[in-house]
N, C-alpha and C positions, 0 to 999 in steps of 0.2 A: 442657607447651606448648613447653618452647625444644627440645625433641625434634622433635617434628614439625614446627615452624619451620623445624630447619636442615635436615631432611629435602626440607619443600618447596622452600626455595631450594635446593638439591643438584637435584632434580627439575626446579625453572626451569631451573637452570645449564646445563643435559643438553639441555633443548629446544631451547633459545636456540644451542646448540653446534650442534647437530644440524642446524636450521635453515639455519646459518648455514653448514654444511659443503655442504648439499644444493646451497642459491644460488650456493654457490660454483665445483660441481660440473658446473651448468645452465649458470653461467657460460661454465666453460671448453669444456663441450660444445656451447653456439651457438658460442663462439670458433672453436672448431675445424671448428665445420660451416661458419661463414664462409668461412674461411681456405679450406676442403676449393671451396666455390662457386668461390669466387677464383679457384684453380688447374685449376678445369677446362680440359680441349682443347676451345676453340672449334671446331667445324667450320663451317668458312668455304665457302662455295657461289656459282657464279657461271652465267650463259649465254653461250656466245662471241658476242661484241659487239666486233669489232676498231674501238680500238686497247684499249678498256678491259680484255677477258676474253677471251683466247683460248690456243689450245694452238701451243705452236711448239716443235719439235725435241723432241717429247714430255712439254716443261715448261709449265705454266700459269703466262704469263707477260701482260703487258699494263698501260696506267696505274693503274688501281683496283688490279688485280693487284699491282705493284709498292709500290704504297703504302701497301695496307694490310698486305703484307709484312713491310715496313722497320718501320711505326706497330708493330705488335702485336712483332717483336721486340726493339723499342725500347724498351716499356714492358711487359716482361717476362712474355709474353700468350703459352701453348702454343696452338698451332691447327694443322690439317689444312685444304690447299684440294682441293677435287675440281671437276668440270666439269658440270653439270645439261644433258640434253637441251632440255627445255623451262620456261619463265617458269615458270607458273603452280604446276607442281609444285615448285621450288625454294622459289617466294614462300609456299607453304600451309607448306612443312616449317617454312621460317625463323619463320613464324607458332607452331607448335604447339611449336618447341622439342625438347628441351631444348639449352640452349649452342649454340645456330647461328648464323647472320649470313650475311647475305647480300649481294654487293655488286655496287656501279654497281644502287643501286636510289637512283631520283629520288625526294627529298624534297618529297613534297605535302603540302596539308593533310588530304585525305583519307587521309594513312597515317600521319599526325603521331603518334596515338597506338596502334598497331598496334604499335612495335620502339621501341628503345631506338638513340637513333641516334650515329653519332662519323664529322664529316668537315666542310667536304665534302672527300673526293679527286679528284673531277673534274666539268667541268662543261659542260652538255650547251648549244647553242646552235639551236633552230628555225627551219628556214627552207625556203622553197620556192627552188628551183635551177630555173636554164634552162640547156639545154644549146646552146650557141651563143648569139652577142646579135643580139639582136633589137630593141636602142633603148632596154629596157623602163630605167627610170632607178630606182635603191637609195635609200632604201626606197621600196617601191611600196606604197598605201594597201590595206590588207586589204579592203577594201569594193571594190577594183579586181581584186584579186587572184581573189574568187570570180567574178569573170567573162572568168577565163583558160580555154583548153582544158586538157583535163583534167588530171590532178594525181595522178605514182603516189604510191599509198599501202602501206603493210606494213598489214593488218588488225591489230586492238588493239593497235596500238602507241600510246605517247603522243603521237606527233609526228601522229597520223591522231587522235585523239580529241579532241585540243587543237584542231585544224581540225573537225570535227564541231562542237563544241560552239557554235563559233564562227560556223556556219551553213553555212559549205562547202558545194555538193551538186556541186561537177566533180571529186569521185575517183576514180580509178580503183584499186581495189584487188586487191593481190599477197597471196600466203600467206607467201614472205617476202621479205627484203631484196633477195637475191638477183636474185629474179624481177622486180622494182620496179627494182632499177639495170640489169639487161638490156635490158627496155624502155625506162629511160631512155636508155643508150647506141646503138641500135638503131634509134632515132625512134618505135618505138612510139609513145611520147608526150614531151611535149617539154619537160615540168618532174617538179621532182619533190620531195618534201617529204623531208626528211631531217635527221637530228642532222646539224650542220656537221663534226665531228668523226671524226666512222663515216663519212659520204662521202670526205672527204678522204684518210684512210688507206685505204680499199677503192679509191682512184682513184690513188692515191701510184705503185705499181708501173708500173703505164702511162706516170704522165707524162701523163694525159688531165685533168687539173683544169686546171691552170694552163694559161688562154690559150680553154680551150674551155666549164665551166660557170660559170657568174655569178650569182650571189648577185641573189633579184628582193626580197625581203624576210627581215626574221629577226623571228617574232611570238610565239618563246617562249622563258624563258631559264632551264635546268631545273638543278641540284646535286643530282649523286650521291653517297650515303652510304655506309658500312657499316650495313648494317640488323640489329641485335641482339635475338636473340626475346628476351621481355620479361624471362624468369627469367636472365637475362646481373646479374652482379655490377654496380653501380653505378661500384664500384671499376674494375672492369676497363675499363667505356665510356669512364668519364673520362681515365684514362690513357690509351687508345688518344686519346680526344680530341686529349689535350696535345702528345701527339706528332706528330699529325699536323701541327697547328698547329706546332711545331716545324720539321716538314719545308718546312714553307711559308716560314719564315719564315731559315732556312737557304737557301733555294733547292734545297732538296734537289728538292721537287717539278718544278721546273721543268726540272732535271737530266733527272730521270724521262720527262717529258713528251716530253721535246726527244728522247728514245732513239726514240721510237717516233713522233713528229712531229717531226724537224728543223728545219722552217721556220717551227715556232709559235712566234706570240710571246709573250711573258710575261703582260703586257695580257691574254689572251684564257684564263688561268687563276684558281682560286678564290684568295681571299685568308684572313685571319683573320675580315675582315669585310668580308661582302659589300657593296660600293658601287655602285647605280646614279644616272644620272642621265642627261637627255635636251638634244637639240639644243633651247634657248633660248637664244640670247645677249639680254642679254653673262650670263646667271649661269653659264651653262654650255653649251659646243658644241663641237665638233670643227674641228680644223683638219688638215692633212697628208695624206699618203697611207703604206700601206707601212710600214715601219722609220720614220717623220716624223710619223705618225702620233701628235698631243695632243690631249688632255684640257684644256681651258681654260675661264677666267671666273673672273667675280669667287667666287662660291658656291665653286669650286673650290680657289681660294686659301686661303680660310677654312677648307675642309675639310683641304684636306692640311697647314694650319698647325696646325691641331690633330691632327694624327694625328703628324707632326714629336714635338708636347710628349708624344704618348704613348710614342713611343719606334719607331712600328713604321710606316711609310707604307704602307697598302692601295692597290692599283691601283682607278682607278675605270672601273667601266662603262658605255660610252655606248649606248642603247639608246629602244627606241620608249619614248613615258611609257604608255602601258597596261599593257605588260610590266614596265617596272620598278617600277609602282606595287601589279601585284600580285604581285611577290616579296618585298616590304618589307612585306607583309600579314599573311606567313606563317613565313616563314623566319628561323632563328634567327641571329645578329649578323648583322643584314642592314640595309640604309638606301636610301632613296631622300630627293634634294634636286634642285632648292627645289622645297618641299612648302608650296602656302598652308595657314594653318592656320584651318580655317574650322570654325564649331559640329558642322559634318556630320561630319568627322573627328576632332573631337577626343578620342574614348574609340577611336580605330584604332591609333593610333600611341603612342611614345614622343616627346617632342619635343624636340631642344638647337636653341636659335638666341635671338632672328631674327636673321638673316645676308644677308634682303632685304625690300623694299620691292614692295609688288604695286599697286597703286592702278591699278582698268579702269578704262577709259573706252568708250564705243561711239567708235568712228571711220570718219568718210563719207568720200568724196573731195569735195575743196572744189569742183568742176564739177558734183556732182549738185543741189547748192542745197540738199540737206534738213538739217532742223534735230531734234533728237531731245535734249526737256528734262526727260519725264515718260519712265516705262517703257511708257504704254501707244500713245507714239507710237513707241518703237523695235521694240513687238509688231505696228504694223498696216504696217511694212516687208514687203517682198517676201522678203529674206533678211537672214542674220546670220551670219556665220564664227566660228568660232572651233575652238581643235585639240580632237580626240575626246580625253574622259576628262580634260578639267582643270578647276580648281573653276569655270572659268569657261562651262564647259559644262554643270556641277551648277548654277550660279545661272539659267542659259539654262531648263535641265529641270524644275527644282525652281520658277517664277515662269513654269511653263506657257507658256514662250515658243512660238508656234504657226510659225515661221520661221526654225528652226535650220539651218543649215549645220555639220555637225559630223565634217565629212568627211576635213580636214585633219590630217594626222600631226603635225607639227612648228609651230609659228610663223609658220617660213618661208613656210608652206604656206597659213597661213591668210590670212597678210597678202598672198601674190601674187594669194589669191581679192578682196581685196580692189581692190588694183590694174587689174589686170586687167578690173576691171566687172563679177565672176561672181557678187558680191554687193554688193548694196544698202549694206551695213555689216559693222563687224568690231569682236569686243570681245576687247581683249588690254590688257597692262598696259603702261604709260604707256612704260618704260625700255625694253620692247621693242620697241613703234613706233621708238620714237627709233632705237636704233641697228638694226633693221633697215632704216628710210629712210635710214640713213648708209652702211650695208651695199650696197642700191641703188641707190645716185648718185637717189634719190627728195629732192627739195625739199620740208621739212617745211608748207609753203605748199601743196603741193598736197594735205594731206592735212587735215582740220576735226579737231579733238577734240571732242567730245559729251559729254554727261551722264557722270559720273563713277558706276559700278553697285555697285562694289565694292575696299573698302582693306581687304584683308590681309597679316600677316607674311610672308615664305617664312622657312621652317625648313628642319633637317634631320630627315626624320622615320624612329626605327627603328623597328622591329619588336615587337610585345607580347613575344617569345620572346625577345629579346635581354636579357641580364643587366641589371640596375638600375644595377648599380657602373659601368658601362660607360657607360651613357647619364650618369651624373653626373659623371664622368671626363673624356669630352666637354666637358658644359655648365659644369664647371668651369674649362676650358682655353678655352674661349670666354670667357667672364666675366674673365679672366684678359686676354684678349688686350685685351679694351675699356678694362681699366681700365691696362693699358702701353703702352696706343698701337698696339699695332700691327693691330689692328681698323679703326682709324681712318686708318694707313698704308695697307692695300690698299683699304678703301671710297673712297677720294680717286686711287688710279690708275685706278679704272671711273667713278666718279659725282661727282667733285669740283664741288664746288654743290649739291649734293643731298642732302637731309636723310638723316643715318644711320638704319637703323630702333631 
């Protein structure tokens, strides 16, 4: 018996070794297949898109170009660029793999999960151009816009589907760019939709932008990637990531940018984290022109003091609130503020705040005489203002209001409908009557307050795609700021008397 005992254990001993040599084996050989993934050569693919992708003095050279150059030698990433004739074949390769990527390709949600993505490097800005002025006043309301003469287009491009979707029917469409800025410099037709970006460098050599096209609206705000087919190492995305962010954060990028646009200015590039926000004072609006050109408000204070204790100040974006509110939808560390934070939204977003105080009210002029106590005397009104796309236009939609005016872009816009007599009434929140009658030389006497519709926070609200650490990071450095005062320092230089939220 102690015979064959130590025999089986000798026999255990053996498997158990064996075993253990195999796992070890399996081990090193995923190691090494890893490792082998890692160091593959990317091939990197693009379409000449000046200033981002094009060929100059027989090098592929350009923004995207440049910087996903620098990112991927940075972070120790072999790759090959070449030049693709056309989108579509570039975009199926970058799809099917293997080790490809493709760049100055805009991050939507519709291609969210298609690539592996690292960026952004550049960033594209929509807009329809007039060639000469003709009075039309910046921003001009989209709902005004589709009843411009007609409108070149590049066919499938984004800047023409974006308008498509949007209901456009005065396009005119070109097979390419080309053919679309000819006609537009020629009078063909007398606007014309384009990345602000790609106009501006294809107009640079002339000398014909400045002084002669003008900006009629910007109604989409897009970030180009490097798009990485999906079998792309983990490893290698992220590192390309960090680096890019690096570049950002060096100023390297705007180094880059400024080679091949000169007169851009930093403001009008991506950050680490994308920040929008819109013309509302006082939380937030634009003052200057040019080089003077700020970013201001109380929201604004808040934000950049916490970005201060992060260590890294993001520029912020001032733009239409339709467009900023759907890039903070989708896009990854991205934000828009002030965001009320109402039931409807609240599984959209990430949220750090409250940082304001929303409290509507309907508001008449005190010479109409009307009185508005219940909702169903401010439904049997003629009309009701308010700006497209704010919650305040979701409580108007959502409580079947049959007398919406929801035409106004900005505040500004709603409340002049008000003034003006173009509407019966106007629902905006309390702080921004106030200081747009101050903004006016308007005597708050001649304006009634009404029924009070709606009290929510404004916040800062990110993106589901944005990191957690991040959003706590934030609402930690806010939390922070409440309880040292200094929260309580800038809400008293905008609202002093006014309860904090």
């Amino acid at each position: 018996m102690k015979t064959i005992k130590t025999k089986f254990m000798k026999n255990k001993l053996f498997l158990i070794a064996t075993s253990f040599l195999m796992i070890t084996a399996i081990f090193i050989l995923n190691s090494c297949k890893k490792d082998d993934t890692e160091n593959e050569t990317i091939q990197v693919a693009g379409v000449p898109f000046n200033p981002n992708y094009f060929i100059s003095d027989g090098k592929i050279v350009g923004i995207d170009a440049d910087i996903a150059a620098k990112a991927m030698q940075n972070a120790g990433v072999e790759y090959n660029m070449s030049m693709s004739d056309f989108w579509p074949g570039a975009y199926d390769a970058t799809l099917n793999g293997p080790n490809k990527a493709l760049l100055t390709t805009a991050f939507t949600p519709e291609r969210k999960d298609f690539f592996k993505w690292a960026g952004p490097t550049s960033q594209s800005m929509f807009g329809i151009f007039e060639n000469g002025y003709s009075g039309l006043v910046y921003p001009m309301p989209i709902e005004e816009c589709m009843l411009l003469p007609p409108i070149a287009v590049v066919k499938n491009w984004m800047e023409t589907t974006t308008l498509e979707e949007l209901g456009f029917d005065n396009l005119v469409y070109y097979d390419t760019y080309d053919e679309a800025l000819n006609a537009f410099l020629n009078g063909e037709v007398k606007f014309i939709a384009s990345d602000f970006y790609h106009l501006a460098a294809e107009l640079k050599p002339s000398g014909y932008y400045i002084g002669n096209v003008f900006t009629i609206t910007r109604y989409r705000t897009v970030y180009n990637y490097i798009a990485f087919s999906k079998d792309v190492s983990d490893v290698v995305v992220n590192k390309v990531q960090n680096e890019i962010e690096n570049l950002i954060k060096d100023q390297s990028m705007v180094s880059i940018v400024n080679d091949y646009l000169p007169a851009m200015p930093s403001d009008y590039m991506p950050g680490t984290i994308q920040l929008f926000t819109e013309v509302s004072p006082p939380n937030n609006f634009g003052t200057g022109q040019g080089t003077e050109r700020k970013v201001e408000g109380s929201a604004v204070d808040f934000v950049n003091e916490i970005q201060r204790r992060t260590g890294y100040v993001n520029k912020i974006n001032l733009s239409l609130w339709n467009d900023a509110y759907a890039v903070a939808q989708y896009l990854p560390n991205s934000a828009v503020f002030t965001t009320a934070r109402t039931p409807e939204r609240e599984n959209m977003f990430q949220w750090v705040g409250p940082v304001s105080s929303s409290r509507s009210h309907f508001y008449t002029l005190a010479s109409s005489g009307l009185t508005i106590e219940t909702l169903e005397q401010a439904k049997a009104l003629q009309s009701i203002a308010t700006p497209n796309g704010w919650f305040t236009h979701d409580f108007l939609v959502n409580n079947n209001f049959p007398n919406i005016v929801a035409t106004a872009i900005t505040s500004q816009d709603a409340f002049n409908q008000l003034i003006t007599g173009e509407v019966d009434a106007l629902l905006l929140t309390d702080v921004s009557v106030k200081w747009l009658a101050d903004l006016n030389d308007i005597p708050m006497s001649d304006i009634t307050q009404q029924m009070e519709a709606l009290n929510f926070n404004g916040y800062i609200a990110f993106s589901l795609s944005t990191p957690a650490s991040t959003v706590q990071q934030w609402q930690s450095h806010l939390d922070a700021m409440k309880t040292d005062g200094t929260f309580e320092t800038i809400w008293n230089k905008w609202f002093e008397g006014i309860p904090m939220p």
